[in-house]
Structures are given as C-alpha cells and as structure tokens.
N, C-alpha and C positions, 0 to 999 in steps of 0.2 A: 778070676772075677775081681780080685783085689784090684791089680792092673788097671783092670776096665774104669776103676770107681775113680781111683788117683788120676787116670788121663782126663778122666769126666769130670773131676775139681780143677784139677790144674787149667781144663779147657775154658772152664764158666769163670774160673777166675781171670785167665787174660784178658774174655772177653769182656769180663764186667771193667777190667781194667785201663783199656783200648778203649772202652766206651765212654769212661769219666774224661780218660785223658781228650778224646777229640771235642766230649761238649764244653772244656774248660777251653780247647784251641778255639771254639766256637764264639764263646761270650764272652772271652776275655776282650778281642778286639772292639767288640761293641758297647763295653762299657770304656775302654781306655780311648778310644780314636774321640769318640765327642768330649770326653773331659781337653783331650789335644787339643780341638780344634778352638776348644773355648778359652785356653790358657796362653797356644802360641799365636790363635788368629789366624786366619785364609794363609795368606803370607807366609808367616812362620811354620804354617804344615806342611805347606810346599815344600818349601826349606828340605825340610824334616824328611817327607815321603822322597824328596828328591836323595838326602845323604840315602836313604834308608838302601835304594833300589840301587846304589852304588856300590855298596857294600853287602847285597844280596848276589847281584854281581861276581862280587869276587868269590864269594859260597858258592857259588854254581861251579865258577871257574876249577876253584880249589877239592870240592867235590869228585868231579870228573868222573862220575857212573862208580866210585866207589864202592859208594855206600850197596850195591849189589854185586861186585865181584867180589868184591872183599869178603863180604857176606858168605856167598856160597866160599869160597879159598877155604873162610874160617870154621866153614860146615863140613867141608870134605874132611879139614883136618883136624877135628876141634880135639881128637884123643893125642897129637901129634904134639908136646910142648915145644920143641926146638924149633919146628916149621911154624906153628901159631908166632912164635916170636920175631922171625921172618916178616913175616906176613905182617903182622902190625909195625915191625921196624922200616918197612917197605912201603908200605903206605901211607904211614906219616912222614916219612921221609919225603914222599914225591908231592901230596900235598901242601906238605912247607915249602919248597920250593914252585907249584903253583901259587900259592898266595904271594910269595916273594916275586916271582914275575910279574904278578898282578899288580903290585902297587909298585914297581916299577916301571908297569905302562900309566897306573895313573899319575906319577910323579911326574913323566916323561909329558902325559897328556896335558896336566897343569901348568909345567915348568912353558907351554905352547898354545897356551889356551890365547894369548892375545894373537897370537899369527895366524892361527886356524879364526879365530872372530872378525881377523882382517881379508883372511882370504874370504871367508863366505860373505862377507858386506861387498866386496868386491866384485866378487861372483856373480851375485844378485845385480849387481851396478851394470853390470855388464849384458846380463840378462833381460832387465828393464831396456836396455839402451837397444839393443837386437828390433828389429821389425819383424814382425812374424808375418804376414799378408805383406 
C-alpha cells in the first residue's frame, strides 16, 4: 500500500510539474514576440525569426531522433554505470560532430551565397525569356 501512495505522489507531481512547465512554454512567447516586434520592428523580426529557424535547423540536425533512442539505451540500462557512460560519451560525441558539419555547410552556404544569388537571377532571366505558348 505504501508503494501505491509514493507512485501516486510522484505520479500527480510530474504531472502538476509537465503542466506548469508547458503553460510557461505557452505564455512565455506571447508575452515576449509582441514586446519583439515593437522594439526590433516588422524588419528586424524578420531578421530575427529568420536567424532563429536557422539555427533551429541545426537542433534538428544535431538532434538526429536522439532524444528517443538515447532515451530508451538509457532506460534499458540506467542500473548499468560503465554502458550509461558509453552511451552518453556516444552521443555527444556524434552530435558534436553533427553540429560541426552543420555549420560547415552553413559557412560553405555563405562563403556561396552571391553565386547561388547569381545563379537564380539568371535562372529566372532565362525563364522569363522561354516562350511557353
């Protein structure tokens, strides 16, 4: 019976805890996006949401479905110290090295950005110039 009582606190406490956490993920953006828009202007939120999705980007990239193998690895062997340490040395290992190829395609993307601007003006030029009928 004790068991039952401690799984049933611990239970109502994650969830009270999961539930503060998502309505702060909730109303945090809506109070900070309009103070944004009013401080950097149409323009400069652009800007902004444009670094932002670039480097949300690279999270994805760097991520790579971890965050749930990793997960269960570390669940199979969470009584396991030597394999636990594996396992997180293994996975930060490979996501370092995704983010490192990641801003190595965007250095790579930048270092090309006026040849890619030129190719697609051109592109376009060429497109326009085409007779379709």
């Amino acid at each position: 019976m004790k068991d039952d009582r401690t799984t049933l606190y611990k239970l109502t406490d994650n969830f009270i805890s999961l539930l503060l956490l998502q309505g702060v993920n909730y109303l945090v953006p809506l109070i900070v996006f309009p103070y944004l828009v009013r401080v950097l202007g149409v323009d400069g939120f652009g800007q902004y949401n444009f670094i932002f999705y670039i480097i949300w980007m690279g999270v994805v990239v760097s991520d790579y479905g971890f965050d749930l193998s990793a997960t269960k690895l570390i669940s199979v062997n969470r009584h396991e110290k030597k394999k636990l340490d594996e396992i997180f040395s293994a996975v930060l290992l490979i996501k370092s090295l995704l983010a490192i190829l990641f801003l190595i395609f965007l250095t790579i993307l930048l270092c090309l950005e006026k040849l890619i601007w030129m190719f697609i003006i051109n592109l376009k030029q060429q497109i326009l110039k085409t007779k379709i009928f």
